[in-house]
C-alpha positions as a Python dict, from the first residue, in 0.01 Angstrom:
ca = {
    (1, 'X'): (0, 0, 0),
    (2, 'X'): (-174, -104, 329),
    (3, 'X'): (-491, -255, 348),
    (4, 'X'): (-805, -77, 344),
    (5, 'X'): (-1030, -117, 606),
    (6, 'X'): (-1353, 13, 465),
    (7, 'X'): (-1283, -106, 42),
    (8, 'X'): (-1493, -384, -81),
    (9, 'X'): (-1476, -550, -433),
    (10, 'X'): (-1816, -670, -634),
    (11, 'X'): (-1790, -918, -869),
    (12, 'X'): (-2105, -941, -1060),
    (13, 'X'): (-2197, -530, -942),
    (14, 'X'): (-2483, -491, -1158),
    (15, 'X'): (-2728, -764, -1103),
    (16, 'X'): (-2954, -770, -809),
    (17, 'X'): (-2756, -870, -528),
    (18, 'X'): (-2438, -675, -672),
    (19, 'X'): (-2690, -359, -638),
    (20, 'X'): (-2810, -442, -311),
    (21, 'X'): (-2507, -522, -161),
    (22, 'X'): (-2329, -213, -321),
    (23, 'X'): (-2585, 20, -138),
    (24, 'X'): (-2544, -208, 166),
    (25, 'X'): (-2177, -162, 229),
    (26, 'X'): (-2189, 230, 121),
    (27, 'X'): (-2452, 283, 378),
    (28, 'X'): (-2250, 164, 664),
    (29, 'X'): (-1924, 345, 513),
    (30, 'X'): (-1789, 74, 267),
    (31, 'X'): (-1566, 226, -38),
    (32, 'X'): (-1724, 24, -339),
    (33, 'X'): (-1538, -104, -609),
    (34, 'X'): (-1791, -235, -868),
    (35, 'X'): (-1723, -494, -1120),
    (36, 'X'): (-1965, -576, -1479),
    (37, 'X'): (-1946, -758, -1747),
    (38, 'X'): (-1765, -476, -1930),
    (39, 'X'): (-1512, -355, -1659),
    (40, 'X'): (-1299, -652, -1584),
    (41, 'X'): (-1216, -994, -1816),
    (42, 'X'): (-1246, -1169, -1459),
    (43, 'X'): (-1142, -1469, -1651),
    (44, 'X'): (-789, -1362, -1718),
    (45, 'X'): (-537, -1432, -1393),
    (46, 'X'): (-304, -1097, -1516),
    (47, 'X'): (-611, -876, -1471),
    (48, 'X'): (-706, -985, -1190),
    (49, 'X'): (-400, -992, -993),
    (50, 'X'): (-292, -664, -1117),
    (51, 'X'): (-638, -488, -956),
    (52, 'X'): (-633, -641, -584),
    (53, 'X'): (-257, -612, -553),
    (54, 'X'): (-342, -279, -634),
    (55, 'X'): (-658, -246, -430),
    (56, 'X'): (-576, -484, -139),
    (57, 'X'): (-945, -459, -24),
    (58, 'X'): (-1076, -567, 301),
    (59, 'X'): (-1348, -818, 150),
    (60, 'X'): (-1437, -920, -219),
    (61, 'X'): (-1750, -1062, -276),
    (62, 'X'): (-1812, -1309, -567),
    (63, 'X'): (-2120, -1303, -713),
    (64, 'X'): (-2078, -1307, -1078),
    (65, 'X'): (-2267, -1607, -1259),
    (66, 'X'): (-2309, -1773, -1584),
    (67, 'X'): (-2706, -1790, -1515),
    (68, 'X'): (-2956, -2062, -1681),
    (69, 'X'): (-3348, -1968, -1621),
    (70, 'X'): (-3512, -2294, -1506),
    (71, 'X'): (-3754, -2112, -1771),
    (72, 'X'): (-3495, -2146, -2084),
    (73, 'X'): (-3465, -2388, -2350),
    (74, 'X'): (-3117, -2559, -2307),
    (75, 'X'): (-2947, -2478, -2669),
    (76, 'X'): (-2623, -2624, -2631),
    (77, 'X'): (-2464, -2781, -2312),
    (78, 'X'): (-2121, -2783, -2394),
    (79, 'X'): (-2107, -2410, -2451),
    (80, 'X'): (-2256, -2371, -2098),
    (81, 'X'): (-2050, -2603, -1919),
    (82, 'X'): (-1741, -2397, -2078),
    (83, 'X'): (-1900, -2040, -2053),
    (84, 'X'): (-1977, -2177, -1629),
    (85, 'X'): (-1657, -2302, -1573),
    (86, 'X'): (-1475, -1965, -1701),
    (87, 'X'): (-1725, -1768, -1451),
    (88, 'X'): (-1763, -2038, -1206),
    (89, 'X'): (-1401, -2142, -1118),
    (90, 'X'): (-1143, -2009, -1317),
    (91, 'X'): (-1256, -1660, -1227),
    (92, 'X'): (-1253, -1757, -883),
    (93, 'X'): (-921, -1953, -864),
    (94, 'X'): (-796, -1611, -1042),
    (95, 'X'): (-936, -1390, -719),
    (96, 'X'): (-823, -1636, -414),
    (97, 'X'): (-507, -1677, -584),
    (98, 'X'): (-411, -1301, -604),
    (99, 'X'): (-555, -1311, -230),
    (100, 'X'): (-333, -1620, -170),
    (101, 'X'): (-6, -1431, -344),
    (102, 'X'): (-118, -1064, -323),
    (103, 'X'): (-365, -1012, -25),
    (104, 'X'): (-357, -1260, 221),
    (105, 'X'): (-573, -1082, 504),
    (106, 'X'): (-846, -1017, 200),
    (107, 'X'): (-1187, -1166, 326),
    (108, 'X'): (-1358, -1318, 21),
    (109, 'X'): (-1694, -1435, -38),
    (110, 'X'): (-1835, -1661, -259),
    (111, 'X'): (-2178, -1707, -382),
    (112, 'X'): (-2328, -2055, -447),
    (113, 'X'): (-2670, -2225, -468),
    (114, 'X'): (-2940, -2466, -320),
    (115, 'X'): (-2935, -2627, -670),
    (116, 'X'): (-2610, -2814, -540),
    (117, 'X'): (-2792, -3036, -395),
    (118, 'X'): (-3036, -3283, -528),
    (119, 'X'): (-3435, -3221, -430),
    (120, 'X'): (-3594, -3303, -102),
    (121, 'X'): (-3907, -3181, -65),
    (122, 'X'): (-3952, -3331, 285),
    (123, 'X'): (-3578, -3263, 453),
    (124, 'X'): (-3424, -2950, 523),
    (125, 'X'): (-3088, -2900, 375),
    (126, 'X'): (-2753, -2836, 606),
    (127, 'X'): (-2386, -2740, 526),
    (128, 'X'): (-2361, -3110, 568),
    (129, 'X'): (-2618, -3254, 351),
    (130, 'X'): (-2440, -3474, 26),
    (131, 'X'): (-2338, -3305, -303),
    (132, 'X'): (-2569, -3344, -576),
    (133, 'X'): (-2543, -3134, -856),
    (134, 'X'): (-2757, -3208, -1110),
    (135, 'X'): (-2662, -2919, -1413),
    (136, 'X'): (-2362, -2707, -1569),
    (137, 'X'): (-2443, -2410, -1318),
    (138, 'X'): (-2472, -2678, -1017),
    (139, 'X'): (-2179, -2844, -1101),
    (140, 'X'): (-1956, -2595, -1139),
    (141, 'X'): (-2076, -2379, -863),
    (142, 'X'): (-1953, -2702, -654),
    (143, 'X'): (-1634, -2679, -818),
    (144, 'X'): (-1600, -2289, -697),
    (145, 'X'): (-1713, -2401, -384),
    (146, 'X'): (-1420, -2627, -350),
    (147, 'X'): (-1157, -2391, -497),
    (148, 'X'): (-1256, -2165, -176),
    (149, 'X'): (-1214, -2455, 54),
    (150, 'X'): (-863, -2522, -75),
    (151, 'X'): (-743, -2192, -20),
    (152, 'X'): (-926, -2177, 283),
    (153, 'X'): (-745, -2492, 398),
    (154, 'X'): (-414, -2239, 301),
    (155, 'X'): (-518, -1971, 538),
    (156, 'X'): (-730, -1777, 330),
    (157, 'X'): (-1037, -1639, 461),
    (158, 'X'): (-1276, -1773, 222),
    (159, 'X'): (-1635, -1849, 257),
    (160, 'X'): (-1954, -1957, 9),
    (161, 'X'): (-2316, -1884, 118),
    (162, 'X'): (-2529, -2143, -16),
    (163, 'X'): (-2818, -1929, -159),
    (164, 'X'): (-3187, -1991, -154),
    (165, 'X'): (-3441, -1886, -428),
    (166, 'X'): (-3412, -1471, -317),
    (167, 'X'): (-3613, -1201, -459),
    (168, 'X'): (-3675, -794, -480),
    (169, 'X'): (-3794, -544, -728),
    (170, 'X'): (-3443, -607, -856),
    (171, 'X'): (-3534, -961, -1009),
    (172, 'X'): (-3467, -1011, -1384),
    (173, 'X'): (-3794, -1028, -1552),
    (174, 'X'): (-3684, -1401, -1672),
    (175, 'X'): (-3789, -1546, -1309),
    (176, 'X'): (-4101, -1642, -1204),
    (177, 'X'): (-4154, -1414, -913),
    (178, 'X'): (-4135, -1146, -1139),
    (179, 'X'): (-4331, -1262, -1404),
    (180, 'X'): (-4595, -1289, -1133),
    (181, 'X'): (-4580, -940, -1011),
    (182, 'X'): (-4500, -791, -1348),
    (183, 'X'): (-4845, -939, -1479),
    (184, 'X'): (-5073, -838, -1115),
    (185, 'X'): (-4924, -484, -1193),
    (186, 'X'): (-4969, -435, -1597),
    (187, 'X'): (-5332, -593, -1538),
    (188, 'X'): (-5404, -357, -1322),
    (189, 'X'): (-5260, -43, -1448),
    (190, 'X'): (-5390, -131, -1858),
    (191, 'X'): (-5723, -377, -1735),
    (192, 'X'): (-5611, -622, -1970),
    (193, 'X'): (-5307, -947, -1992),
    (194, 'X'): (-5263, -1262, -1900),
    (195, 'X'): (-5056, -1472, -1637),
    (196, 'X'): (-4829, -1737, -1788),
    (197, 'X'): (-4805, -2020, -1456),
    (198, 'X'): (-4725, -2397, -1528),
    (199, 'X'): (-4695, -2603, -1205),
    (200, 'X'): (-4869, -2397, -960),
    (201, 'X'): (-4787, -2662, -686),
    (202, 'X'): (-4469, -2665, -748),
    (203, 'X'): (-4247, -2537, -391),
    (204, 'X'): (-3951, -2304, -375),
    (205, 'X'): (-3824, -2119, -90),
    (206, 'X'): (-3816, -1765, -155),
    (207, 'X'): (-3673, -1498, 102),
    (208, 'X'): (-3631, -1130, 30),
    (209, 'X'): (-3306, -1060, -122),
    (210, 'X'): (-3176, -768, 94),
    (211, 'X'): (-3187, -996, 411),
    (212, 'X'): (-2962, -1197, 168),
    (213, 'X'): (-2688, -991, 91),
    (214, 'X'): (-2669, -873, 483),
    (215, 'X'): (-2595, -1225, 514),
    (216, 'X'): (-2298, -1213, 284),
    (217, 'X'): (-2158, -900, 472),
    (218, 'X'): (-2220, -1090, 808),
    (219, 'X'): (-2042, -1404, 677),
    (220, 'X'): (-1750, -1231, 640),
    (221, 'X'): (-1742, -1069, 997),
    (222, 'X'): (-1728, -1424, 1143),
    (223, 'X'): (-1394, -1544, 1306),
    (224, 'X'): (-1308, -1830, 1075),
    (225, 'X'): (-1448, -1856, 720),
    (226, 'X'): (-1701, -2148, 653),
    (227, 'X'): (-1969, -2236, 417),
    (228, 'X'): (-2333, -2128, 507),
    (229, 'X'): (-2648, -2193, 413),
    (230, 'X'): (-2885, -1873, 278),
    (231, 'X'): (-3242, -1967, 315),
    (232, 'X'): (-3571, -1869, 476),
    (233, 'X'): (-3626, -2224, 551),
    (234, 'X'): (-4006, -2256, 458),
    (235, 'X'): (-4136, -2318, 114),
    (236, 'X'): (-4418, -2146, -87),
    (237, 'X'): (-4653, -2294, -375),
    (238, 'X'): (-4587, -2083, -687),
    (239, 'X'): (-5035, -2073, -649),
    (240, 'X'): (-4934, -1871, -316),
    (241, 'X'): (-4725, -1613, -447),
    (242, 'X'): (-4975, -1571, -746),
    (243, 'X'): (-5235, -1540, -495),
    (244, 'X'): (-5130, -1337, -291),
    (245, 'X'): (-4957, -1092, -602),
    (246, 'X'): (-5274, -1060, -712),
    (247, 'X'): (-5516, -1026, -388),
    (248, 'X'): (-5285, -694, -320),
    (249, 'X'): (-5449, -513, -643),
    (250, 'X'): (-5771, -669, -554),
    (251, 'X'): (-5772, -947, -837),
    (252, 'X'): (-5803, -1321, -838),
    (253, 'X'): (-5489, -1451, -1046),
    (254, 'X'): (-5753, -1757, -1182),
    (255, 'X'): (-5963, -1534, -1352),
    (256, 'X'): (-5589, -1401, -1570),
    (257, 'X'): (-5406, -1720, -1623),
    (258, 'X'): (-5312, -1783, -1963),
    (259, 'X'): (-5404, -2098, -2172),
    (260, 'X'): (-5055, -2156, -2232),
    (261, 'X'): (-4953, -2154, -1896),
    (262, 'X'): (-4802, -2527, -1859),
    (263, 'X'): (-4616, -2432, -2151),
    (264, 'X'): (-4427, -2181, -1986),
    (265, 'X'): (-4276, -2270, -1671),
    (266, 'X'): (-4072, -2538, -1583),
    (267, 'X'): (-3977, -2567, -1202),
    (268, 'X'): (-3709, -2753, -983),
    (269, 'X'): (-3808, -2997, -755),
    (270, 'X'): (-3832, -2868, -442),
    (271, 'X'): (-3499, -2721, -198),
    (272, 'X'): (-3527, -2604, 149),
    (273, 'X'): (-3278, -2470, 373),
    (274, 'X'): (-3179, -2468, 699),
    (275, 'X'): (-2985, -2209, 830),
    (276, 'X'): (-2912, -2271, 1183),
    (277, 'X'): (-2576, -2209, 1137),
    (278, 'X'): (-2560, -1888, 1007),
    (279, 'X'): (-2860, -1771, 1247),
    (280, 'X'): (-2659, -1873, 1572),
    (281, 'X'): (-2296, -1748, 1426),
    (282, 'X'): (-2418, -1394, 1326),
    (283, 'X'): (-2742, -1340, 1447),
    (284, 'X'): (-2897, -1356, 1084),
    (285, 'X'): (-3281, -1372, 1075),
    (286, 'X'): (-3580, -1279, 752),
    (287, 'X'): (-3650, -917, 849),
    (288, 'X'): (-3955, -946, 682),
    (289, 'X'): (-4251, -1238, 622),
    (290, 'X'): (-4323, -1427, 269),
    (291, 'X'): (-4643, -1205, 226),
    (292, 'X'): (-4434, -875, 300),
    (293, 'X'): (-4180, -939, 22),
    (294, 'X'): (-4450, -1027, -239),
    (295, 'X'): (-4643, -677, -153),
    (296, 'X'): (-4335, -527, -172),
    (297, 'X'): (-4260, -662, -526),
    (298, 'X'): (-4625, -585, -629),
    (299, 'X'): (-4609, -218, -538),
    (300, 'X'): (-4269, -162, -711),
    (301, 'X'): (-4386, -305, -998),
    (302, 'X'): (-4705, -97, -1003),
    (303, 'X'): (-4454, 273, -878),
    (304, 'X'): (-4248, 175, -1183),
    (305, 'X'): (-4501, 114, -1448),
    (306, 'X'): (-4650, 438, -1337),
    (307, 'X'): (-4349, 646, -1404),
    (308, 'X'): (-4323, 505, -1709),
    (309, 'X'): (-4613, 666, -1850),
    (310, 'X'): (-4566, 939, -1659),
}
């Protein structure tokens, strides 16, 4: 079977970049093949192998992770570090080797994160700053990171984006960003909650995740695979996005916050990214401001609560 031109594999389909990107690539003619939890033991080199020397797509995106809220209590590390690694690299090593054996003019992308590298509130981070990992998910994201630059170093086309704190409507209610907009929007639909906030100084830097995942698609229209950085490059106070949540129903978000709020959140010390590189190599740039994205959140939130009762 020959190549397809226009078939693209999703690893991780059903979370929110595996839904944006999905309706991404089928608006500009893409042939999706979608894979969950349930569709594919990604972990197991047979299966694997046996679907893309079947499929032979023209790109695979990775984007399956074994996720850790900032927010949750840490039960037991050793499971995680196992449960990241099986997601993290062997899953990976299982893709770019059926690429490597199966594929070879496959494009694949993999998905990484800012958390890689250690905090630095006053620096902007490159594709060249030091490796710092600092947790399970970071460190084994660096180890996935590495499997692609070995095969890339074989002749595979394989390249990481180095992702940013990115948000949508799409955001798992276990982030901050949508705890902020999911409490503006109940507030003001039932007149009554609470906000949960702990550090409100603390700095992330958010971009909207659709601009994200064109990134991804760009990435892999480059000549020659490379790891990029995936950021807006500007950080916001977590007080910001609350206030500005809140000012678009016409509420102060002091007058909701609850008394257990530094109870609640916990953040990481503040990332921000520069990406020069992929802005001069594809054109890349925010489509839309910090303020736009938050409305945008806000009036999902509110559209979705209202059909709901509907």
């Amino acid at each position: 079977m020959s190549i397809s031109n226009s078939t693209a594999i999703i690893v991780g389909s059903s979370g929110q970049d595996g839904q944006l990107l999905s309706d991404r690539l089928e608006g500009i003619g893409y042939k999706i093949i979608g894979l969950k939890r349930d569709t594919l033991d990604i972990t197991k080199p047979h299966d694997v192998t046996k679907l893309v020397k079947q499929v032979r797509p023209r790109e695979i995106y990775f984007l399956a992770a074994h996720h850790h809220s900032s927010e949750d209590e840490l039960q037991d590390e050793g499971e995680l570090f196992r449960k990241s690694i099986e997601v993290h690299v062997i899953a990976v090593v299982n893709f770019l080797d059926s690429i490597a054996n199966y594929s070879p003019t496959t494009r694949f992308f993999y998905a990484s994160s800012c958390l890689i590298f250690a905090p630095a509130e006053n620096e902007l981070q490159t594709e060249n700053t030091e490796l710092h990992p600092e947790s399970p998910y970071a460190i084994t994201k660096v180890f996935g990171m590495m499997a692609c630059r070995h095969y890339r170093n074989k002749g595979i086309f394989a390249s990481s984006g180095i992702l940013y704190n990115h948000e949508s409507p799409l955001r798992s209610k276990r982030f901050v960003s949508r705890k902020i907009v999911s409490a503006a929007a109940e507030i003001i639909q039932n007149q009554t909650g609470s906000l949960a906030l702990g550090d409100l100084e603390a700095k992330v830097d958010w971009g909207y995740a659709p601009d994200y995942v064109k990134a991804m698609h760009l990435i892999l229209q480059t000549d020659h695979p490379k790891d990029y950085i995936i950021a807006s490059g500007q950080a916001n106070t977590v007080r910001k996005f609350a206030d500005i949540a809140f000012r678009r129903v016409g509420l102060d978000y002091r007058d909701h916050l609850s008394s257990e709020s530094q109870k609640i959140y916990r953040t990481n010390l503040t990332r921000i990214g520069n990406s020069t590189l992929l802005r001069q190599e594809t054109g890349w740039k925010p489509s839309i401001s910090f303020e736009e994205m938050v409305y945008k959140m806000v009036d999902a939130e509110i559209t979705a609560l209202a059909s709901e009762k509907a």
